[in-house]
C-alpha positions as CSV (number, residue, x, y, z in Angstrom):
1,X,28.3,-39.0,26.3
2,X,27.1,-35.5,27.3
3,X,25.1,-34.7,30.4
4,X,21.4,-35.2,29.7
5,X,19.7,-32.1,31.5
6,X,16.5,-32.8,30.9
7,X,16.7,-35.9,33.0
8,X,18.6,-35.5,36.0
9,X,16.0,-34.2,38.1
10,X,16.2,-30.9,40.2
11,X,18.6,-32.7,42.9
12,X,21.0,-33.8,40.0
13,X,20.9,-29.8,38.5
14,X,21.7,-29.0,41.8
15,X,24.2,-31.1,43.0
16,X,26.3,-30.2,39.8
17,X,25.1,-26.3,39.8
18,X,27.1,-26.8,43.6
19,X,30.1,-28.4,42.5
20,X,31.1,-26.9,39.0
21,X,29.6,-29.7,36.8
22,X,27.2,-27.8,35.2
23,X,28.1,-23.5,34.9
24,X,26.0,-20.9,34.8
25,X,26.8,-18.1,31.7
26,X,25.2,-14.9,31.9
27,X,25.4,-12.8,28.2
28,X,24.4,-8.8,29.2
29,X,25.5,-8.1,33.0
30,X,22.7,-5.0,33.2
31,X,20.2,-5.1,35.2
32,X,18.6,-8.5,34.9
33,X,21.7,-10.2,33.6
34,X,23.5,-9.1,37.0
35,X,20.5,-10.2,39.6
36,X,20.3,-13.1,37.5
37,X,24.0,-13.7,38.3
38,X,23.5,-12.9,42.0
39,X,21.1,-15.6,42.3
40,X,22.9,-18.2,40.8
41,X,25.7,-17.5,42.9
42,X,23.7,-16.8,45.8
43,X,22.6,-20.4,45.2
44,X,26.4,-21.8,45.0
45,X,26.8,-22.3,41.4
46,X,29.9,-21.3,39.5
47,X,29.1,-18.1,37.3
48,X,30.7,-16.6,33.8
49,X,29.5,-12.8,33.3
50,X,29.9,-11.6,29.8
51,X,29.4,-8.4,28.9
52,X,30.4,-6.2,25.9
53,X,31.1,-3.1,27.5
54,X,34.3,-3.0,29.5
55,X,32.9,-0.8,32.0
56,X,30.7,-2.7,33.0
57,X,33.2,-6.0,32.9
58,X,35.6,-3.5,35.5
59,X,33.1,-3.0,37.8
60,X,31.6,-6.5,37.8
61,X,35.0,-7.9,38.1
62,X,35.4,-5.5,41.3
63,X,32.4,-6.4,43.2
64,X,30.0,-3.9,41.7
65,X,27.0,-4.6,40.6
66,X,24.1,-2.0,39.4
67,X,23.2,0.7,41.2
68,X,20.4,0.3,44.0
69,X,21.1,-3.1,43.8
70,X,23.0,-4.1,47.2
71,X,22.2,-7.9,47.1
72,X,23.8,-8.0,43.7
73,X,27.1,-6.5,44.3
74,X,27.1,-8.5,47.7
75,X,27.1,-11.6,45.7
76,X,29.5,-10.7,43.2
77,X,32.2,-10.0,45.8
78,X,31.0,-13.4,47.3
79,X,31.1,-15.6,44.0
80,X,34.6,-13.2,43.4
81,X,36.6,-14.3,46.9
82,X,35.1,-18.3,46.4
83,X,36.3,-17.8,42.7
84,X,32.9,-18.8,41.9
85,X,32.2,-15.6,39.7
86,X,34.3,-13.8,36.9
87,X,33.2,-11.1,34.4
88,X,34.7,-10.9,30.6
89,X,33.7,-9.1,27.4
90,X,33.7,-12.6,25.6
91,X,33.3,-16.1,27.1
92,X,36.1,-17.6,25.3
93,X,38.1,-15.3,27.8
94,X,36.9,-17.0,31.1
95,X,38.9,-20.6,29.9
96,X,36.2,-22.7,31.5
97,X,36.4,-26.2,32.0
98,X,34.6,-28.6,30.2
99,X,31.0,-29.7,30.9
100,X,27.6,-28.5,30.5
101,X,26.7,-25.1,30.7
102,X,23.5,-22.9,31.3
103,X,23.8,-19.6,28.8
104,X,21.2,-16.7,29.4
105,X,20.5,-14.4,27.2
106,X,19.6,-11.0,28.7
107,X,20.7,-8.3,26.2
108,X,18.7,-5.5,25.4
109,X,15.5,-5.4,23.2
110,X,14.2,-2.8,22.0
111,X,11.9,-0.2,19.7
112,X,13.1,2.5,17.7
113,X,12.2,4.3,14.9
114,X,9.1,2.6,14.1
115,X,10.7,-1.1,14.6
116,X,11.5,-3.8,17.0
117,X,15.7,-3.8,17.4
118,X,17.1,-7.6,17.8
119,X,20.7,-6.8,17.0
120,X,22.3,-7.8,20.0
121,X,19.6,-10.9,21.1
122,X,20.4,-12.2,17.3
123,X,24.2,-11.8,18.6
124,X,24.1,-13.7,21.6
125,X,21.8,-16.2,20.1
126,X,24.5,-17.2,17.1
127,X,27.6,-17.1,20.2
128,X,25.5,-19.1,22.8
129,X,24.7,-21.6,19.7
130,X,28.5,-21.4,18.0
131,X,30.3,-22.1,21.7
132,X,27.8,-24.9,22.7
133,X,28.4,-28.5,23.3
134,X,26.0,-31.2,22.7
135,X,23.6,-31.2,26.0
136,X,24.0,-27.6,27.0
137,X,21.2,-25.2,27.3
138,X,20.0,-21.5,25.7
139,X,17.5,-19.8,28.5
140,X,16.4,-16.6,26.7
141,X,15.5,-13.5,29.1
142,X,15.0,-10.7,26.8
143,X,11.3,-9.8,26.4
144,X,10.8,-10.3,23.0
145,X,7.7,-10.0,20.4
146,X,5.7,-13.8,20.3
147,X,7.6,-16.0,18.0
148,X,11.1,-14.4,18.3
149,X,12.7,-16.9,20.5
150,X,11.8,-19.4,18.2
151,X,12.8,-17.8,15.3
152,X,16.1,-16.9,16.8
153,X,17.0,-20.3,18.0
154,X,16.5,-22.2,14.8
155,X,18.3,-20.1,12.6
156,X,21.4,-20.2,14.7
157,X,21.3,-23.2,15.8
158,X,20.5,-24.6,11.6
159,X,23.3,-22.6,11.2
160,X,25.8,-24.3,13.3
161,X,24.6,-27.8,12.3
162,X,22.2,-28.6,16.0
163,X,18.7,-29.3,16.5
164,X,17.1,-27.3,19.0
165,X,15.2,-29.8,22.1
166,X,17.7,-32.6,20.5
167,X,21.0,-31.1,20.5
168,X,21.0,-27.7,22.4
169,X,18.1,-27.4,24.8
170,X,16.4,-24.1,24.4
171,X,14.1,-22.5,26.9
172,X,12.3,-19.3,27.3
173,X,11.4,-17.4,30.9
174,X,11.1,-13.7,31.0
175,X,12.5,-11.7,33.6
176,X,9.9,-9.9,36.1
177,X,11.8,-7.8,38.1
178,X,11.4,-4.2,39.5
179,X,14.8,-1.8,39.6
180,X,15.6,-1.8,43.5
181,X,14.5,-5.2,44.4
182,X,15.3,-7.6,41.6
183,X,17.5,-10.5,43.4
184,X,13.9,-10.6,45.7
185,X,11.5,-10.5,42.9
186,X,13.6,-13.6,41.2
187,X,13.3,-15.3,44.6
188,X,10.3,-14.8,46.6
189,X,8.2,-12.3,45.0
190,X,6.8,-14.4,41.8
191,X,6.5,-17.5,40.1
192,X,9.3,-17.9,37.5
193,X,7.5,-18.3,34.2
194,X,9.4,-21.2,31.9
195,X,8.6,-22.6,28.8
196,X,10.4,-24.9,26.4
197,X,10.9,-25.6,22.3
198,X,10.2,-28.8,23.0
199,X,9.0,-31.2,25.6
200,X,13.0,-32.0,26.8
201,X,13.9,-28.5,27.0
202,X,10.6,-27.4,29.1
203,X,10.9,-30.2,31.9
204,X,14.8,-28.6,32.4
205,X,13.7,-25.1,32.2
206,X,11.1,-26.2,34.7
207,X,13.5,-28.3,36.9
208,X,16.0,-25.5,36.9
209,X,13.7,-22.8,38.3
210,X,12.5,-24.9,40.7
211,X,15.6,-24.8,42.6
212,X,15.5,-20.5,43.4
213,X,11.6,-19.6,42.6
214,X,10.1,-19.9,45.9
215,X,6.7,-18.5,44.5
216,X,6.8,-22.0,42.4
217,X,7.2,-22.4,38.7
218,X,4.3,-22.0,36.0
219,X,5.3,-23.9,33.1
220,X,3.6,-22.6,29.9
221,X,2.6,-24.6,26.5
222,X,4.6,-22.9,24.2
223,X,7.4,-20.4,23.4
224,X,5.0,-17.9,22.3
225,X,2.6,-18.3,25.3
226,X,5.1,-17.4,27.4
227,X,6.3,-14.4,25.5
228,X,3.3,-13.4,25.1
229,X,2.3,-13.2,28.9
230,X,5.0,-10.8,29.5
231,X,3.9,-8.4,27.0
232,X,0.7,-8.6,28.1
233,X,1.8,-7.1,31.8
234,X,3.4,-4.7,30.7
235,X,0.4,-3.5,28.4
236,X,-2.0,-4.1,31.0
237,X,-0.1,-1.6,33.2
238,X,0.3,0.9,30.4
239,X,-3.1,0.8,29.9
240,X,-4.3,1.3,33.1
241,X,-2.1,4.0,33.8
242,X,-3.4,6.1,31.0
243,X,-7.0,5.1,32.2
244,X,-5.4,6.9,35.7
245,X,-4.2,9.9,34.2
246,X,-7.8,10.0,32.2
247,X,-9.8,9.9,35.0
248,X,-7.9,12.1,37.2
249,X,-7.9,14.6,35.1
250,X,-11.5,14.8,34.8
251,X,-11.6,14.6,38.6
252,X,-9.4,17.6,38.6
253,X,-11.6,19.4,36.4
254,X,-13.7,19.4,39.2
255,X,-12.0,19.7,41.9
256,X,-11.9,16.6,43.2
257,X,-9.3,14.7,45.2
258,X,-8.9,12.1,43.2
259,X,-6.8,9.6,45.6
260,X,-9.7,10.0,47.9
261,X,-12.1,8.8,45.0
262,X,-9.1,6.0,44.0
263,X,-9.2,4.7,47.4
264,X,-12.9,4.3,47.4
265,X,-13.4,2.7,44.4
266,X,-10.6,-0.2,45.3
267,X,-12.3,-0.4,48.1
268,X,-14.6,-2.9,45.8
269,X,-12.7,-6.0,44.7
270,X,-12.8,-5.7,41.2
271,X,-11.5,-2.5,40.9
272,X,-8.1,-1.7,40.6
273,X,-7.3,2.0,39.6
274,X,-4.1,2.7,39.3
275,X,-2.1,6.1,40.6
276,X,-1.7,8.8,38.0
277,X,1.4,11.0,37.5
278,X,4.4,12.4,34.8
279,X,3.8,9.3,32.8
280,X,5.2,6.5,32.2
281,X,9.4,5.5,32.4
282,X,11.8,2.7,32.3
283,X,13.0,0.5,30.0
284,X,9.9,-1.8,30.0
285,X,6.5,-0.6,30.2
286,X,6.9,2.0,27.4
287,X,8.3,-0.5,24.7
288,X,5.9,-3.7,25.3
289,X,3.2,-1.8,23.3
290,X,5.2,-1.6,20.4
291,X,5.7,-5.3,20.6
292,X,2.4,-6.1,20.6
293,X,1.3,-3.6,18.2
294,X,4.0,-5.2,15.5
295,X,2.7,-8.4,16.5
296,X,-1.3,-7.2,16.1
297,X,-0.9,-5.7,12.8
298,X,1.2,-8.7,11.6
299,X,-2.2,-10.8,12.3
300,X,-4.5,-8.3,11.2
301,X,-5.5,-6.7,14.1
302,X,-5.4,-3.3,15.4
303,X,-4.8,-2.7,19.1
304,X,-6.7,1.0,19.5
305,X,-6.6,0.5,22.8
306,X,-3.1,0.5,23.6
307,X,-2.4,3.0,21.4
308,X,-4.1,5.1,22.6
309,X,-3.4,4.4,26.3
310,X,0.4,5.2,24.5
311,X,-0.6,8.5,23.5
312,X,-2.5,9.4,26.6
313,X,0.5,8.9,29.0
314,X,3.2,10.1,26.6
315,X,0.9,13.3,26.7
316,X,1.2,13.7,30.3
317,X,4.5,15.9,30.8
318,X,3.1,18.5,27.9
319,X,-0.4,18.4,29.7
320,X,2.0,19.9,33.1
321,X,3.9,22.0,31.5
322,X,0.9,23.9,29.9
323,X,-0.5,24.1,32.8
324,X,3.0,25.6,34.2
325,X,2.8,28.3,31.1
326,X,-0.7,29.2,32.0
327,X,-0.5,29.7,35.5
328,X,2.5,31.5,35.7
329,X,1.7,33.6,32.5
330,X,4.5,32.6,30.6
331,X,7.7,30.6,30.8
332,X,10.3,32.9,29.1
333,X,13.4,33.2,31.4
334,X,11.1,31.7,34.0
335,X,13.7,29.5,36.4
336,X,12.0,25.8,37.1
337,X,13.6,23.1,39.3
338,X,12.2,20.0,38.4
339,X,12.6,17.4,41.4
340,X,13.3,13.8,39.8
341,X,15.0,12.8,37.3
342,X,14.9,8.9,38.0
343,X,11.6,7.1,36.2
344,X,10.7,5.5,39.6
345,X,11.0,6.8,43.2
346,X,14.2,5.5,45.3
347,X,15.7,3.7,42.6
348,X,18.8,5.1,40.2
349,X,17.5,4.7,36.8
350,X,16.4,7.5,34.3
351,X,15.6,5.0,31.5
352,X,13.1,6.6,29.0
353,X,12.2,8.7,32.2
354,X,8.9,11.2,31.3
355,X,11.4,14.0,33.0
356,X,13.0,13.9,30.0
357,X,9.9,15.1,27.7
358,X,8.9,17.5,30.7
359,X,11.9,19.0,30.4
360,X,11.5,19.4,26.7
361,X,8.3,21.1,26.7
362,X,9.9,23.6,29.2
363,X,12.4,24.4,27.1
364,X,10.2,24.8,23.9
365,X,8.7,27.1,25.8
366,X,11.8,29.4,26.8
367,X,12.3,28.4,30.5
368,X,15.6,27.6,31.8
369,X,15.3,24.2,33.8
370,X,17.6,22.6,36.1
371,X,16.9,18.8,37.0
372,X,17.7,17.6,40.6
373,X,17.9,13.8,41.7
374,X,19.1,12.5,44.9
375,X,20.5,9.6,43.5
376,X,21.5,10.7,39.7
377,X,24.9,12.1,39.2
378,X,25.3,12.4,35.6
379,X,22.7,12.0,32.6
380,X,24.4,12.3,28.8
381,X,21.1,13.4,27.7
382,X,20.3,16.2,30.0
383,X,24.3,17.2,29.2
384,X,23.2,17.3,25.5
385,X,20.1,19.8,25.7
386,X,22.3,21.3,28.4
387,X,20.4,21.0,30.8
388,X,22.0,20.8,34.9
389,X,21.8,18.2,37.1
390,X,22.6,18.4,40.8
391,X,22.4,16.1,43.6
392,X,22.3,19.5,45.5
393,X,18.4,20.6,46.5
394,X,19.6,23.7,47.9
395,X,21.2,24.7,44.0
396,X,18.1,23.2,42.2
397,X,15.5,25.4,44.5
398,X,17.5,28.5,44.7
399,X,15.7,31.3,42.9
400,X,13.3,29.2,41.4
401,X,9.8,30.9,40.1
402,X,8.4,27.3,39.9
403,X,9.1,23.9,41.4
404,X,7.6,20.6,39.7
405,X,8.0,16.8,41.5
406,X,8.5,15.0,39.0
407,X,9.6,11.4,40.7
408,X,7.9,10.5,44.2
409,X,11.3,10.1,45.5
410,X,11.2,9.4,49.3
411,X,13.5,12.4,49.9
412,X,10.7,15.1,49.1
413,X,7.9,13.8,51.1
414,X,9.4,16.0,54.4
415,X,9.4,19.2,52.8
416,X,8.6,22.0,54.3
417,X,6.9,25.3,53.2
418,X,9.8,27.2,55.6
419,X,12.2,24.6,53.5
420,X,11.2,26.1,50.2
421,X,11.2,29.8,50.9
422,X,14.4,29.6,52.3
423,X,16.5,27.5,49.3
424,X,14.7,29.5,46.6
425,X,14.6,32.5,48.4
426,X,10.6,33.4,46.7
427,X,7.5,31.9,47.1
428,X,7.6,29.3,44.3
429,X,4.6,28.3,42.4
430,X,5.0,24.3,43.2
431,X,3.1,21.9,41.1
432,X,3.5,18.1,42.1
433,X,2.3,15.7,39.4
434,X,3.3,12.8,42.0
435,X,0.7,13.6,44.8
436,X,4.6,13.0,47.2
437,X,4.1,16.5,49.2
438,X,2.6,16.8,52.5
439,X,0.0,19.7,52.3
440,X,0.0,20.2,55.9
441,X,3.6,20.9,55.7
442,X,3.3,23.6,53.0
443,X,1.9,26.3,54.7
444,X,2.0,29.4,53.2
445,X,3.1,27.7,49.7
446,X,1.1,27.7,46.4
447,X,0.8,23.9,46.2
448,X,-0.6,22.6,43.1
449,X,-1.4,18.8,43.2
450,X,-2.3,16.5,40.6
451,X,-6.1,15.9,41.1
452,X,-5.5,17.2,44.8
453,X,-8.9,18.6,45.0
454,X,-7.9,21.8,45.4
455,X,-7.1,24.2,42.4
456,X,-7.6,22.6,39.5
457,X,-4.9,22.3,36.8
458,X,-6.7,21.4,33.5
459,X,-7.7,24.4,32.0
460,X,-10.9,25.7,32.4
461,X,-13.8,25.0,29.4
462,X,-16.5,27.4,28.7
463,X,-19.7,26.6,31.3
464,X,-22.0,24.3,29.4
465,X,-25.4,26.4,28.2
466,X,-27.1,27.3,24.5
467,X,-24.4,29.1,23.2
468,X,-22.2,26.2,24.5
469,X,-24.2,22.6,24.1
470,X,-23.0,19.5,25.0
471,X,-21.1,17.4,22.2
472,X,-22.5,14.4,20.5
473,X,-20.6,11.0,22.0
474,X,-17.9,10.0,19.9
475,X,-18.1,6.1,19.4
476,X,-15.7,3.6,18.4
477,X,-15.4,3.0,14.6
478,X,-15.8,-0.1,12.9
479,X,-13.0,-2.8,13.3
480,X,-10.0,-1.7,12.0
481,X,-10.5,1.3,11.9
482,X,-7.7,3.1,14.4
483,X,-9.7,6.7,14.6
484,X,-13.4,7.5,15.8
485,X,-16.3,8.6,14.2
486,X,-18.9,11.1,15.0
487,X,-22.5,9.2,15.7
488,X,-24.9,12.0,16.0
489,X,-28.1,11.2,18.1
490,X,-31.2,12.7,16.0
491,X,-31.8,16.3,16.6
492,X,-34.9,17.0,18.5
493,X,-35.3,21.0,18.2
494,X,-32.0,21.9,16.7
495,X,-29.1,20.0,15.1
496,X,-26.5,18.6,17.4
497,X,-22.9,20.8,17.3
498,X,-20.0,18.5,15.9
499,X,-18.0,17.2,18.3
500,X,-14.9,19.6,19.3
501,X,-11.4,18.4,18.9
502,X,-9.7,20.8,21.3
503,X,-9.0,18.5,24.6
504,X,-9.4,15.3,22.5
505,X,-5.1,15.3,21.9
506,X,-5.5,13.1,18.6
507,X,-8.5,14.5,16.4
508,X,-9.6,12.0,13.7
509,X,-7.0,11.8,10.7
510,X,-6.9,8.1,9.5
511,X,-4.7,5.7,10.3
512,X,-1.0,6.3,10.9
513,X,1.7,3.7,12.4
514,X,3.3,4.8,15.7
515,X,6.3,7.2,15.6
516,X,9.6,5.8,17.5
517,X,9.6,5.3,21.3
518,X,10.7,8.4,22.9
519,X,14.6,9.0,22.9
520,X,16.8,5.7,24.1
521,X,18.1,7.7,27.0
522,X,21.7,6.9,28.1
C-alpha cells in the first residue's frame, strides 16, 4: 500500500525527505528549479534534477548552478559528494529507487505574440503524471494564468487513468524569489504560499513547506486563489513603477529632485512610491500583465489600468533616447556607451532587459552603441543587431560622445568625473536614468539625472498663456471602454481647445489587444 502523504505529518515528510523514502524531482533546473533544488538538499533530502537542455545538465552535474547564485552551486556540489543530487535530461535516466516522490514543475511560462505559451508546463505536467505512482505528488511552480494548474492536472492525469487529490496529489505554490538571493527568499525572506486541488493535497503542500519556510506557510482556498495572488504582485509592481516614471517625469519637467520629493512622501505610511528608471526587466514583472489581461478579458473585464502602466514603462527607453537625440543634436555616427546590460543591479541576468529597447531606439536613430556589463559576457541578441559587449569600462567609455547608466549596478556608483575624461578621452554628455552616479564626484561633467532636479530632460512645452490655454481634463470612459474621452467643462468666454495628443504616447484610437511582450531575449 503506497505512502499516504497527506497524513504523515511534517516529522513523518521529514524523516523520509532525510533518509531517501520519499525524493525530491525538480523538472526545469533554471533559476527557481535550481534554488528549489538547493533547498531541498540543503534540507537533506535526496534530489533528481531534470532538465532538457544538456548544458545545463553538464553544469548541474559539475557543481554549477546559475550565475549569482553561490548558495546554489554550494549545494549542488554538497548533494553531488553525499550522492544526494544528480542532474539528467529525462528522469527515467536517474534509475531511482522505488517510493514516493515529490515532482516540481518549474519550466518556463510565457507570453508571446499576443498569447500565453504553456508548451513546456503542459509537457512536464503529462511526464510528472505518466511516471507517477499511486501516492506521489505534482507541486506546480510556474506562474501561470488562474485556472491553468487545474486545467493541466486533470487532463493529464484523465489521461493516464488517476484522479487528482485521490490518486496523485496535486499542489500549487508559486515561486517568489529575486535573481541574487533566491535560496534566502525560499527560506527566510517570505511565507511560502501553498494551495491544494483538494483538501488531501493542500494539508501535504502545507505540511511540506512547513519544514524550509521559516516566514510560515499561508495556505490559500483554492488553486486559482493562489495563482492568482502571484499575478497580482507582480501587477501591483508594474503598476507602480509606471505611476514612478509618471510622476517623475512631471517632476523633471520642473526641475525637481524627485527622490527628494519620493523620500518625503514615504515618509507617510500609506505611501509607497516606487523608484523610477529604464523600465521594467526580467522574466517576471513584464509578462504577469498579460496573464491577467487574458484572464480579464476572458471574464469580461478590461484592465485599463495595467495596460497602460504596460505602455508607460515599455515607453521609458524611447522617452531617454529622445532626449539623447535632442540634446546632443542628433545621433548619426554619435558613439554611446550604454552602462548595464543586466535588468537588475548586481545580478547576471539580461532577461527581457529595457537595455535591449534602449539600444534599439539608438540605433533607429543612427548611433553606434556599445553595451558594457560587469557581469555579462555574452548576449545572442546584442550579437544579432551587432551590437558589442565588453566587460571592459575602459573600451565601452573610450571616445564616447554620450554615456547612459542604464542598470544601477554597484560598480558605477564610484565614478569619477577624472574617471570619465580619461577612458573616453572628451567630456561626455552622461545621462543616468538610474539616479546610481554620485554628483559630487562628477565635477566638471555634464551629468544628466533622471528627475535629478537639475536640467531637465523632458522636453520643454510652450509656456501656458492665451495663445496656449490649458487643455480640458481627459476622463476615463465608460466601462469597457479601453481609450478616454474628451469631457469639456462649459466654455465661459471662449470655447475650451481640444485636448492635445502630443506627450499623451497612446492618443484615442479604440480598442486594440496588446502586441507581444518585447523580444524573449536569450
Amino acid at each position: 500500500m503506497p505512502l499516504d502523504l497527506s497524513g504523515i505529518g511534517p516529522e513523518g515528510i521529514s524523516r523520509e525527505l532525510r533518509t531517501g523514502g520519499i525524493r525530491i524531482v525538480i523538472y526545469g533546473l533554471g533559476l527557481v528549479g535550481s534554488a528549489i533544488a538547493a533547498v531541498w538538499l540543503r534540507f537533506g533530502a535526496h534530489v533528481i534534477g531534470v532538465d532538457r537542455d544538456p548544458e545545463v545538465v553538464r553544469r548541474a552535474s559539475m557543481g554549477i548552478g546559475p550565475p549569482g547564485e553561490p548558495l546554489v552551486s554550494e549545494a549542488f556540489g554538497a548533494g553531488l559528494s553525499e550522492g544526494r543530487f544528480s542532474a539528467v535530461t529525462d528522469e527515467r535516466q536517474a534509475g531511482a529507487p522505488p517510493g514516493p516522490k515529490v515532482r516540481f514543475l518549474a519550466v518556463p511560462v510565457t507570453w508571446s505574440s499576443g498569447r500565453v505559451v504553456l508548451d513546456y508546463l503542459e509537457d512536464a505536467m503529462r511526464a510528472a503524471m505518466l511516471y507517477a505512482s499511486d501516492g506521489d505528488a505534482i507541486v506546480v511552480k510556474s506562474t501561470v494564468p488562474i485556472g491553468t494548474t487545474r486545467r493541466l492536472a486533470s487532463a493529464a492525469a484523465g489521461s493516464v487513468g488517476r484522479r487528482p487529490d485521490v490518486d496523485v496529489l496535486v499542489a500549487y505554490s508559486p515561486e517568489r524569489i529575486s535573481a541574487g538571493r533566491a535560496v534566502l527568499d525560499i527560506e527566510e525572506h517570505y511565507p511560502a504560499i501553498v494551495s491544494g486541488i483538494g483538501p488531501r493535497s493542500a494539508k501535504f503542500a502545507r505540511d511540506l513547506y512547513s519544514l524550509v519556510a521559516k516566514a510560515g506557510v499561508m495556505a490559500l482556498s483554492s488553486l486559482e486563489a493562489a495563482e492568482a495572488e502571484k499575478i497580482f504582485e507582480g501587477v501591483y509592481r508594474d503598476v507602480n513603477i509606471a505611476l514612478a516614471n509618471e510622476l517623475a517625469r512631471v517632476a523633471d519637467s520642473y526641475g525637481l529632485d524627485f527622490e527628494e520629493i519620493r523620500r518625503a512622501a514615504n515618509s507617510q505610511p500609506y505611501s509607497h512610491i516606487h523608484a523610477p528608471g529604464l523600465g521594467v526587466g526580467g522574466a517576471c514583472i513584464p509578462i504577469y500583465p498579460w496573464f491577467l489581461y487574458e484572464n480579464a478579458v476572458h471574464a469580461g473585464v478590461v484592465p485599463e489600468l495595467t495596460l497602460t502602466a504596460r505602455r508607460i514603462n515599455l515607453s521609458m527607453p524611447e522617452f531617454f533616447a529622445s532626449f539623447l537625440e535632442r540634446e546632443l543634436g542628433g545621433l548619426k555616427d554619435r558613439r554611446v556607451a550604454v552602462l548595464g546590460l543586466a535588468f537588475r543591479g548586481d545580478v547576471a541576468d539580461s532577461r527581457l532587459s529595457p537595455t535591449y529597447d534602449l539600444v534599439l531606439g539608438l540605433l533607429r536613430r543612427g548611433a553606434a552603441p556599445i553595451v558594457h556589463d560587469p557581469l555579462i559576457g555574452r548576449d545572442e541578441t546584442l550579437e544579432r543587431l551587432h551590437v558589442r559587449l565588453t566587460n571592459d569600462l575602459k573600451e565601452a567609455l573610450s571616445g564616447a560622445d554620450a554615456v547612459v547608466v542604464a542598470t544601477d549596478h554597484s560598480a558605477y556608483r564610484g565614478l569619477t568625473g577624472d574617471e570619465l575624461r580619461a577612458m573616453s578621452g572628451s567630456n561626455p554628455l552622461v545621462l543616468d536614468t538610474r539616479r546610481v552616479l554620485r554628483p559630487e564626484l562628477l565635477g566638471g561633467i555634464r551629468l544628466r539625472q533622471f528627475a535629478g532636479g537639475r536640467r531637465a530632460l523632458t522636453e520643454p512645452r510652450p509656456p501656458r498663456g492665451r495663445a496656449n490655454p490649458r487643455p480640458a481634463p481627459a476622463w476615463p470612459a465608460g466601462p469597457g471602454r479601453p481609450w478616454r474621452r474628451q469631457m469639456t467643462p462649459r466654455p465661459r468666454s471662449r470655447p475650451a481647445s481640444p485636448a492635445p495628443t502630443r506627450g499623451n504616447p497612446w492618443p484615442p484610437k479604440g480598442p486594440r489587444a496588446p502586441g507581444p511582450c518585447p523580444r524573449t531575449a536569450r
